[in-house]
Structures are given as structure tokens and as C-alpha cells.
N, C-alpha and C positions, 0 to 999 in steps of 0.2 A: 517544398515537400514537407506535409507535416508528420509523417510516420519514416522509419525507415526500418530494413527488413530484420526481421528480429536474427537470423541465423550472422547479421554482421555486428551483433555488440556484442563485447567481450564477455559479457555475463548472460549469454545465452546457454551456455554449459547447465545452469539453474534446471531449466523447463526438458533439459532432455536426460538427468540426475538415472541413473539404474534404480535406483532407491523407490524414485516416487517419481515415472514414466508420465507424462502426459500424452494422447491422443491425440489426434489428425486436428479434430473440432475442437479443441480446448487448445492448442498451439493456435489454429487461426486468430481466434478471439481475441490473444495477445498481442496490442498493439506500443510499441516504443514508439514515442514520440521523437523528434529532430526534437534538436538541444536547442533553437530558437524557436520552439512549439513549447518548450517544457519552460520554458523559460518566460513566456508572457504567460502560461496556467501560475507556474511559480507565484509570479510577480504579484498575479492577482488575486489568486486564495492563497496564497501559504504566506509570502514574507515579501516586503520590498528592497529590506535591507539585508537579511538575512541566506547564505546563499548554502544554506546544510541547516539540516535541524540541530546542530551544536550548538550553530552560532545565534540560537534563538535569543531574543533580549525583550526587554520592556516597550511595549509596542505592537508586538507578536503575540497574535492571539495563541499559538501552539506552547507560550511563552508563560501566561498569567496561567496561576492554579485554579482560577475561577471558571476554566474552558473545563477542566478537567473532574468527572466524576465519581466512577470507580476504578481501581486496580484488578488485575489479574495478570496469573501465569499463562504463559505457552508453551513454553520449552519441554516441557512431561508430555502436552498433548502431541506436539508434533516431533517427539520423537516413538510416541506410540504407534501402532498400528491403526489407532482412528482418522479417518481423515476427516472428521467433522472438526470444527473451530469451535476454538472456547465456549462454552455455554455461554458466562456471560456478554462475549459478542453475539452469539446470534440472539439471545436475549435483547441486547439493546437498538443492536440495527435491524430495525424493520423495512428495511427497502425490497423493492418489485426485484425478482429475478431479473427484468430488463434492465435498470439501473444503473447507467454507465458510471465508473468509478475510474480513481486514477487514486494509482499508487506512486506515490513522490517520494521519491530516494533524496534527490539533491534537488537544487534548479537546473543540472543540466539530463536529468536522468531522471522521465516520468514517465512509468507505464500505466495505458486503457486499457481495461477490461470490461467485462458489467458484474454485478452481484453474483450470479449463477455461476459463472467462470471463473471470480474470485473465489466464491467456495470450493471450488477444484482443485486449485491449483495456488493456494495461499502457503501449503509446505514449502513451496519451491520458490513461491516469493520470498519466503523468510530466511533465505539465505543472504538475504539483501534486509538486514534488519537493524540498520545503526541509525536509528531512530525516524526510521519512516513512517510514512503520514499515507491513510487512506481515507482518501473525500470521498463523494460523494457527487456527482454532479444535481445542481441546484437543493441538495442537502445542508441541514446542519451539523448530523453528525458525524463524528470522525475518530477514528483510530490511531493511536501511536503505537509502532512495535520499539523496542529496545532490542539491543543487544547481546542484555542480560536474562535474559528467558522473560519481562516484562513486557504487559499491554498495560494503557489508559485507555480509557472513552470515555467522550464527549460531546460537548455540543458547541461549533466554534463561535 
């Protein structure tokens, strides 16, 4: 099985927050991958060695400063009342609303979405923000969230 049902992982609390409520259609959308699904995505865009974005090292393209090209905050946006994403994200990702994307916590913890649905529902991703990674499927660009109210983008 490559998905499994999002109301059974512990951090499903995220997508149903009083604060910032997601919808019938914007809950579907969100797909948790099985942990030997997240883990061959892992393996083969994010890290071979690496199994957290902590433990990124030389080698890891999420790793060299040369992937990396602007900084920005998020932490003021999303604790505003806008739910639009940093200017300079939507400024630099230009992907199709269809655009399947996965959001990589760990290697054993990746959530699919697509663009459209990411834009929905990235408040509530970001409660899951100790340095996660959003690709892009067959993309090069990609997003790091921090912890500390920081983004990077890039192009891997």
C-alpha cells in the first residue's frame, strides 16, 4: 500500500487545527505516503544517506549553499490572517495548479499534495516545519521550511 489513511497518523490533528479548518476537498487531496513509499521518494530526491534534514552533509544537494537562493520569513505571514504564501514563494514557484508536490518531513514521513492544495493548506503544513523540504514532482525547484519562522528557495 502506498498511502495510508491520513485520520491514522499521529499528526493528523495539523489539517483539522480550529484555527485554520480545511474542507471535505482540500482534506482528500492530502495523501500520506507508507513509510516504505516515503522512503524510496526519500532516497531518491532528497538524501541516500541522510534520513532528516538535520543530518544533511556534503553530498546532499539540500546540503551545498550553491542549491540555495533567496531567504525569506514566514512565521508573521502565517500567523496572520492572510492565507496566501510568501510573495517571494509564489514569486519564484511557478508550477501548474496540477503539479503534484510532496512535502518531506523525514524519510519516513512524506506528504502528496498538488500546488493548488498546497496553497490551501501550507498554514497547517507548517506545523510540521523542522526543516522540511517541498519538491516538486519532475521539478527543480524546491522549498525549505525552518523552524525558526525561515524559508530558502531553490533550485536542486
Amino acid at each position: 500500500m502506498n498511502y495510508i489513511p491520513l485520520e491514522s497518523v499521529k499528526f493528523s490533528w495539523i489539517f483539522r487545527h480550529k484555527s485554520i479548518p480545511l474542507d471535505k476537498v482540500s482534506l482528500e487531496q492530502i495523501k500520506v505516503m507508507s513509510e516504505q513509499r516515503s522512503a524510496v521518494l526519500w532516497d531518491s530526491f532528497i538524501s541516500r544517506t541522510a534520513d532528516h534534514p538535520d543530518f544533511f552533509k556534503q553530498g546532499d544537494w539540500a546540503f551545498d549553499s550553491k542549491t540555495w537562493c533567496e531567504h525569506g520569513k514566514w512565521q508573521g505571514i502565517w500567523e496572520s490572517d492572510d492565507n496566501a504564501l510568501p510573495t517571494l514563494i509564489d514569486d519564484y514557484i511557478q508550477w501548474e495548479d496540477n503539479t503534484t508536490v510532496y512535502y518531506c518531513i523525514n524519510r519516513k514521513q512524506v506528504i502528496e499534495t498538488n500546488w493548488k492544495n498546497f496553497k490551501v493548506c501550507w498554514k497547517n503544513l507548517l506545523f510540521l516545519d523542522d526543516g522540511t523540504l517541498l519538491i516538486g514532482k519532475k521539478r527543480d525547484e524546491v522549498i525549505q521550511f525552518k523552524s525558526n519562522g525561515h524559508f530558502k528557495v531553490g533550485k536542486k
